[in-house]
N, CA and C of each residue as an Amber inpcrd file, in Angstrom:
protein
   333
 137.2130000 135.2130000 158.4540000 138.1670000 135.9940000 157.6970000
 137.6500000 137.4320000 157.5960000 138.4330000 138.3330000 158.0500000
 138.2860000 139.7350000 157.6870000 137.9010000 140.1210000 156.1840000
 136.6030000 141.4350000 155.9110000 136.7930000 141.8200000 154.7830000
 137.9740000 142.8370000 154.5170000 138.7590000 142.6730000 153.5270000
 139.6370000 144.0000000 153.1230000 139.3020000 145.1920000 152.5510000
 137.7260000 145.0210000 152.0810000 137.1380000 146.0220000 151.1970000
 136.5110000 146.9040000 152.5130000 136.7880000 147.5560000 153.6570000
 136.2450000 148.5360000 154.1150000 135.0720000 149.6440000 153.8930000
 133.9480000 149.4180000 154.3810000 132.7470000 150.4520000 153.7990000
 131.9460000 149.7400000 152.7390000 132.6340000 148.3990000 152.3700000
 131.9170000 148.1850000 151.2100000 130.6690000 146.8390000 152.1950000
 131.3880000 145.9900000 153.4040000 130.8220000 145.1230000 153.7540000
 130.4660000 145.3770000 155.7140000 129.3780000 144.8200000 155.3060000
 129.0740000 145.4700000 157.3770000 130.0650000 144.1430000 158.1150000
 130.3460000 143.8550000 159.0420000 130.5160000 142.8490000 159.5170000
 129.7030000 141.5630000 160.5350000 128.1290000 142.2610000 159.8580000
 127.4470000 141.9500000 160.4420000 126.5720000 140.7390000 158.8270000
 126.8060000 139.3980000 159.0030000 126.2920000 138.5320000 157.8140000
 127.2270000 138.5410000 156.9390000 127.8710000 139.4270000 156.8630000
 128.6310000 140.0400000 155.1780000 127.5510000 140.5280000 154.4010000
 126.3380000 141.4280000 155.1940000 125.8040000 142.0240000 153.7280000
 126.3740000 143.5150000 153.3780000 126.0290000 143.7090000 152.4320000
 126.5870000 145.1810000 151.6950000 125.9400000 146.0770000 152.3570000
 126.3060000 147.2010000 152.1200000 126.1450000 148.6870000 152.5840000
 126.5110000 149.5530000 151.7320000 126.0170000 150.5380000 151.4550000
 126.1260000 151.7270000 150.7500000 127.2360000 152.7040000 151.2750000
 128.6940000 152.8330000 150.0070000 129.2120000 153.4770000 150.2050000
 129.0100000 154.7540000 150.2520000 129.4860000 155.9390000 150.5440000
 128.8200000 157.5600000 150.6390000 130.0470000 157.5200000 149.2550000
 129.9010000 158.6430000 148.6660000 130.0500000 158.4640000 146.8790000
 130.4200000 160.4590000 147.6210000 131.7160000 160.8980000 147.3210000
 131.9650000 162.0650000 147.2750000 131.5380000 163.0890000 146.3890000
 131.2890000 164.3020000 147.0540000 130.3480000 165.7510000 146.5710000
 131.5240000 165.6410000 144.8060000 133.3590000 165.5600000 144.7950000
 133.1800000 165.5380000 143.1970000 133.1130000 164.2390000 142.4040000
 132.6220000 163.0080000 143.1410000 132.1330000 161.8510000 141.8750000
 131.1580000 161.7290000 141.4830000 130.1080000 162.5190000 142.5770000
 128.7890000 162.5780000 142.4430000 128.3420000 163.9320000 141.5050000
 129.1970000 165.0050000 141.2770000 129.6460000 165.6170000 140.0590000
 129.7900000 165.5680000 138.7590000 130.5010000 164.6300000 138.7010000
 131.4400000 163.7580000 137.7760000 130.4920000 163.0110000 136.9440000
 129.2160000 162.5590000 137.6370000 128.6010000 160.9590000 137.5430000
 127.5510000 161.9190000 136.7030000 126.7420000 163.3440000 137.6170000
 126.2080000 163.9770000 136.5510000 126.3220000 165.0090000 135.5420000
 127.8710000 165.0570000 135.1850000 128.2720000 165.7170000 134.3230000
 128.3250000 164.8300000 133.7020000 128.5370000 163.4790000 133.1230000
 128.7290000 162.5340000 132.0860000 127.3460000 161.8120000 131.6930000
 126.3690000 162.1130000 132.8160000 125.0650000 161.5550000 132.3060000
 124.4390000 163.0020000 131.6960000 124.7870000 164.0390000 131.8010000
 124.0620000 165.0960000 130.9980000 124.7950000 165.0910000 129.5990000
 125.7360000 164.6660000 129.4530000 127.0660000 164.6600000 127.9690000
 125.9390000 163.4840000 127.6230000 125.8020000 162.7160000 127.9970000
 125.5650000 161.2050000 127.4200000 123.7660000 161.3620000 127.0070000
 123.2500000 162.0770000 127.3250000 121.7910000 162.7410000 127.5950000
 121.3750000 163.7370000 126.1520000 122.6470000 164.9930000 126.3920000
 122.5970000 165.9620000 125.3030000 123.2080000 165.5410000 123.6840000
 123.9760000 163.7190000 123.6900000 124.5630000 163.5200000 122.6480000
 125.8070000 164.3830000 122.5150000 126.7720000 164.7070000 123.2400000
 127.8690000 165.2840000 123.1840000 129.2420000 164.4640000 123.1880000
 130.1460000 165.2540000 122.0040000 131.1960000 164.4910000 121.9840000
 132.3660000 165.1750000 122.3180000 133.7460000 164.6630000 122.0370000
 134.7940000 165.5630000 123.2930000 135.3330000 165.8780000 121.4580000
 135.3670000 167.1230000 121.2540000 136.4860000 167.9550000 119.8180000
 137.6480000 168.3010000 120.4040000 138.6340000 167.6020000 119.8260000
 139.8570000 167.7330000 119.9820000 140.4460000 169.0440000 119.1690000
 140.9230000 170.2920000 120.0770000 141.6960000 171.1240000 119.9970000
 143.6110000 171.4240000 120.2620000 143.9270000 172.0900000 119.5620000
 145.3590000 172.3550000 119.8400000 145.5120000 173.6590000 121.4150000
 146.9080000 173.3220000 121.7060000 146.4910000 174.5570000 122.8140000
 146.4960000 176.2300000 122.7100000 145.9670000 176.5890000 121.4420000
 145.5010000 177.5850000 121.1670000 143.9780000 177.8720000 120.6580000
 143.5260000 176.4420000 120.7130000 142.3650000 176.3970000 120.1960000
 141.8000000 177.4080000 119.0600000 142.9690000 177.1830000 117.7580000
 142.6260000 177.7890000 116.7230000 142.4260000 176.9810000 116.1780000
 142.4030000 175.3840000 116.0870000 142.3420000 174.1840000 115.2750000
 142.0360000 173.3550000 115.9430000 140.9790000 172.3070000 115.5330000
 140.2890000 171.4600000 115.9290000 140.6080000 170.0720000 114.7440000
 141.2260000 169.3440000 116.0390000 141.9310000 168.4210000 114.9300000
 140.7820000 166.8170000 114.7920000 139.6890000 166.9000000 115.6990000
 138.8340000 165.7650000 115.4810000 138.2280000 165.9050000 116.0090000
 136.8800000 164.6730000 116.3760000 136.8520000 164.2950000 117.3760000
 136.0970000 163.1930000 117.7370000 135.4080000 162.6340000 118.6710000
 135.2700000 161.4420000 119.4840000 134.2230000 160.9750000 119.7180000
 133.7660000 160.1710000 120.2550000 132.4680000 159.6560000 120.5960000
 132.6700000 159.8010000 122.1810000 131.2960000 159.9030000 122.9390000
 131.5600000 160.7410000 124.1290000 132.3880000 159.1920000 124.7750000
 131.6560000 158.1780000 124.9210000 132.0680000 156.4760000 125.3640000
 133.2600000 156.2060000 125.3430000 133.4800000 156.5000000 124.1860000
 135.2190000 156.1090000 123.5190000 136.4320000 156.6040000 124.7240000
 135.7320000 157.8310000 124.4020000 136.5300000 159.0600000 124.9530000
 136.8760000 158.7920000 126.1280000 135.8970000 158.8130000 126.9490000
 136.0500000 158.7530000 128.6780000 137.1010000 157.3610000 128.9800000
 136.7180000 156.1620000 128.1120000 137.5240000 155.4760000 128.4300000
 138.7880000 155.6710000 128.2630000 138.8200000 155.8820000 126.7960000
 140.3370000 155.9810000 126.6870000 141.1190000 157.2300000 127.3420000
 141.1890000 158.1930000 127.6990000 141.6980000 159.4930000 128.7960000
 141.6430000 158.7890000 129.6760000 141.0350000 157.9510000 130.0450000
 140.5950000 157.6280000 131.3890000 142.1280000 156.3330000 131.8950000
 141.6960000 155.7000000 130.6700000 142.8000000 154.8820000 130.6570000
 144.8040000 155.2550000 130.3270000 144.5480000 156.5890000 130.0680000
 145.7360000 157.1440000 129.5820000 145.9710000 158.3170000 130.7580000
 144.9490000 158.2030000 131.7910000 145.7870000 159.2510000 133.1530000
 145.1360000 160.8160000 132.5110000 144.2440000 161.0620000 132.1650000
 144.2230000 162.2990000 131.2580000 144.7310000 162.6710000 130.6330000
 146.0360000 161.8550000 129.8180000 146.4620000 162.4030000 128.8200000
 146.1090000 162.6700000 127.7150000 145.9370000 163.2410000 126.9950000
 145.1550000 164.3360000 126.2110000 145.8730000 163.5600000 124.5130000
 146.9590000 164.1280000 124.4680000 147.7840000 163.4540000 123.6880000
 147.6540000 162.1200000 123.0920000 147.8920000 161.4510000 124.3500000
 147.7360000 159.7170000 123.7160000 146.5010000 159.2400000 124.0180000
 145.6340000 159.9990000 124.2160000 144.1020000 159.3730000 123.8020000
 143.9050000 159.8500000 122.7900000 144.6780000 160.8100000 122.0360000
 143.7100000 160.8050000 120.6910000 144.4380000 160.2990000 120.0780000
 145.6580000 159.8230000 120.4190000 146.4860000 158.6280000 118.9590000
 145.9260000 157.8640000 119.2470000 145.6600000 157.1650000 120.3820000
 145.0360000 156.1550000 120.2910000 143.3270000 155.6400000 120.1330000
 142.8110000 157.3930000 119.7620000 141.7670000 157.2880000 119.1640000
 141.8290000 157.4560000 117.7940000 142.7370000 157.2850000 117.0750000
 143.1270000 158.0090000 115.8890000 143.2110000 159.1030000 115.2570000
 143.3850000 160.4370000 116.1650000 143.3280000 161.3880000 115.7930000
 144.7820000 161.7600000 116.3790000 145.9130000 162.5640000 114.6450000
 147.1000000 162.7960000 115.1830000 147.1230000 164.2960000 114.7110000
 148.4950000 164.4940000 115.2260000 148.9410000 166.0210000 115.0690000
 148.9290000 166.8950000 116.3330000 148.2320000 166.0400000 117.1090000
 148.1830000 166.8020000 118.7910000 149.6070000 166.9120000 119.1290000
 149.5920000 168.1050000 119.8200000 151.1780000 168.1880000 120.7990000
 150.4200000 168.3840000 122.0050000 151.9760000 168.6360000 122.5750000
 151.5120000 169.3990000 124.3300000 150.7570000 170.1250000 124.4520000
 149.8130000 170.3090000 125.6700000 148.9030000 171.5540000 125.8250000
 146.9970000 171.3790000 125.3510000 147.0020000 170.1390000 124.4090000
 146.0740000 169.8860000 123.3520000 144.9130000 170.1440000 124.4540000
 143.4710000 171.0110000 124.2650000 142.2130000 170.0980000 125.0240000
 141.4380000 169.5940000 124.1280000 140.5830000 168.7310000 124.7760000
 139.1530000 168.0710000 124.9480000 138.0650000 168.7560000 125.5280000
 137.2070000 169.3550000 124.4930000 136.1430000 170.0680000 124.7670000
 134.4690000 169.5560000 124.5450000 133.6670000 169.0610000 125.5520000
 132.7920000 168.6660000 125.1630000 131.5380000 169.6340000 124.4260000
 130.8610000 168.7100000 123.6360000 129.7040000 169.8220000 122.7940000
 129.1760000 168.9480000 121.4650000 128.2090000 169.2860000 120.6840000
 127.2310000 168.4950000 119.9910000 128.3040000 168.8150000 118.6060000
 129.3250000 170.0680000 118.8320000 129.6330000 170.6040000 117.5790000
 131.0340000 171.4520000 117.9850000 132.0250000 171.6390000 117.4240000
 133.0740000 172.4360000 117.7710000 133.0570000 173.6700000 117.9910000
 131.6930000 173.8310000 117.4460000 131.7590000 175.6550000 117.7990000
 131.3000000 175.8100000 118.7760000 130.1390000 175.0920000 119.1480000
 129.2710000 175.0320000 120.6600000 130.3550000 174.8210000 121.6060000
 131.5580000 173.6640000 121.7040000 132.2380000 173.1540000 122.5050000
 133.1000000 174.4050000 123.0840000 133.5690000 174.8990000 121.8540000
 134.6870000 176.3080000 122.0490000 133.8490000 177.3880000 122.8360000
 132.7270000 177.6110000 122.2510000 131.5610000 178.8600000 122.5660000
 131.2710000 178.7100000 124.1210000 131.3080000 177.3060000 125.1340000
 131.4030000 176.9910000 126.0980000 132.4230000 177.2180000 126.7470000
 133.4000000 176.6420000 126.5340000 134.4880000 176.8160000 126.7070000
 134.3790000 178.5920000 127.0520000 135.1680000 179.1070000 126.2940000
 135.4170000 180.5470000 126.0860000 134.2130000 181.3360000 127.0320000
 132.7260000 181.0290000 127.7280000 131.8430000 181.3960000 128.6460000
 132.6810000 180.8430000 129.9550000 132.8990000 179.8130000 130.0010000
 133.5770000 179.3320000 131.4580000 134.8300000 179.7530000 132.1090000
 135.6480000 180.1050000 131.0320000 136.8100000 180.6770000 131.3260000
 136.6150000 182.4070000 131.5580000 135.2610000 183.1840000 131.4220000
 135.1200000 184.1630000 131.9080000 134.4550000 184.3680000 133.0050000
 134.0260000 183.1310000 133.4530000 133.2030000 182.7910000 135.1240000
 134.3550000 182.6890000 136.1770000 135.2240000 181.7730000 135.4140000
 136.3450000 181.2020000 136.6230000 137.5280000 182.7230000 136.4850000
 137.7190000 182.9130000 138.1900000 138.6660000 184.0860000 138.3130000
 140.0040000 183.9530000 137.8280000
């Protein structure tokens, strides 16, 4: 019987092989182990980021966005944090001011 999982099995025994893991998961993998490292959590902002309506545990978080498509919105009802509308972010940081203070540096890097 054929494997269907491609890359995942040689066809040689059926032993495994190492998938190659792309330049942004391999990104991804250490941007969430440095969050998870520094104790950082995601503060939920409005999209003016004049108000910071909660926020999260970094664990929680990833799952639930994760599980909601990035929606921003219904991960935080369904983290219990309401009053979000459209537009809302998720800013990671130990503290809301750090998170914003980041924030507001990155958005003067990117053109």
């Amino acid at each position: 019987m054929a494997c269907l999982n491609r890359g995942v099995h040689s066809g040689e025994g059926g032993r495994r092989r190492r998938t190659r893991e792309g330049a942004r998961a391999t990104r991804s993998r250490e941007q969430r182990q440095l969050r998870q490292r520094r104790g950082e959590r995601a503060f939920l902002f409005d999209k003016d980021l004049s108000r910071c309506f909660g926020e999260v545990e970094r664990e929680e978080w990833e799952i639930v966005v994760s599980l909601h498509g990035g929606d921003v919105c219904a991960a935080a009802r369904e983290c219990g944090v309401d009053g979000i509308g459209p537009g809302a972010k998720a800013l990671w940081g130990r503290s809301a001011e750090e998170a914003l203070g980041t924030y507001r540096r990155w958005q003067k890097r990117v053109p």
